[in-house]
C-alpha positions in Angstrom: 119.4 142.5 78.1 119.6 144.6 81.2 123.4 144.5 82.4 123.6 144.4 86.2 127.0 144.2 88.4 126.8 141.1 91.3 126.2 143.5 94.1 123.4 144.4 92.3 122.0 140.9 92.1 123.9 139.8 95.9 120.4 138.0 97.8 118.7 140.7 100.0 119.9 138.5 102.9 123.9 138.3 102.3 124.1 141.8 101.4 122.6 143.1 104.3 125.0 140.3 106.7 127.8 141.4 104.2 126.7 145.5 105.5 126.8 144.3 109.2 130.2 143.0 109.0 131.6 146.5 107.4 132.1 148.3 111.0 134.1 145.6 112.2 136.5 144.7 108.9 135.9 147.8 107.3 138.8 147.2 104.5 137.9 143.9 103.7 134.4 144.3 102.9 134.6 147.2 100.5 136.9 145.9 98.8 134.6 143.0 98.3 131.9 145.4 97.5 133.8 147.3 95.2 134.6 143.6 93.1 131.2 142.9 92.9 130.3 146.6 91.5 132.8 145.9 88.7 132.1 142.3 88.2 128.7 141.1 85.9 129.2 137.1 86.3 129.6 134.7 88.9 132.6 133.1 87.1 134.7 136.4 86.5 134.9 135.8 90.9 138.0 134.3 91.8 138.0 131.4 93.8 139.7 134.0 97.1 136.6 136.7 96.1 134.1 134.2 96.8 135.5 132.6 99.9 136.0 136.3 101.3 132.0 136.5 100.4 131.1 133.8 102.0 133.1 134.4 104.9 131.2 138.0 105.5 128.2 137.5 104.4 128.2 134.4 107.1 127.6 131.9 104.3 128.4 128.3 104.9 130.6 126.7 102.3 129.4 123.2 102.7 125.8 124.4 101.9 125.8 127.0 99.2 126.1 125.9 95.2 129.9 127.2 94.9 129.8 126.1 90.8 127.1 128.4 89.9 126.4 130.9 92.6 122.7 130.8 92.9 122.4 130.7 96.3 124.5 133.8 96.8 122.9 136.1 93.6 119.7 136.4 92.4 119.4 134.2 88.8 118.7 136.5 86.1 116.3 135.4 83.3 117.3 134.8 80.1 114.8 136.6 77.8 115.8 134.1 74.4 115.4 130.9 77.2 111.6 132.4 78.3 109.6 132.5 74.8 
């Protein structure tokens, strides 16, 4: 199975609002860029990590699926699960 880091697999959408927010807090969103390049799974985010996502990629918290992630990455598929 193809390994791929979270910014990898960050929705088109939140990663190009998490990108327009890096001029103004610079600091803050590469660090949170450089988590999600060393991070593979949703749950290896701490519970800070992913409210400092959705705070600058301009995610709501009250809408999103906070348990699982898949509103925020892209699901992979589960080659064993597809046959």
């Amino acid at each position: 199975m193809e390994h791929q880091d979270l910014y990898t697999r960050l929705e088109t959408t939140h990663k190009e609002a998490l990108i327009s927010n890096k001029e103004k807090y610079p600091h803050i969103v590469a660090k949170i860029i450089r988590v999600l390049k060393y991070k593979e799974f949703y749950n290896d985010l701490t519970i800070e990590e992913v409210k400092t996502l959705c705070t600058y990629c301009n995610l709501n918290w009250n809408k999103i699926d906070l348990l699982f992630g898949e509103d925020i990455f892209k699901v992979r598929k589960n080659k064993l699960l597809s046959r």
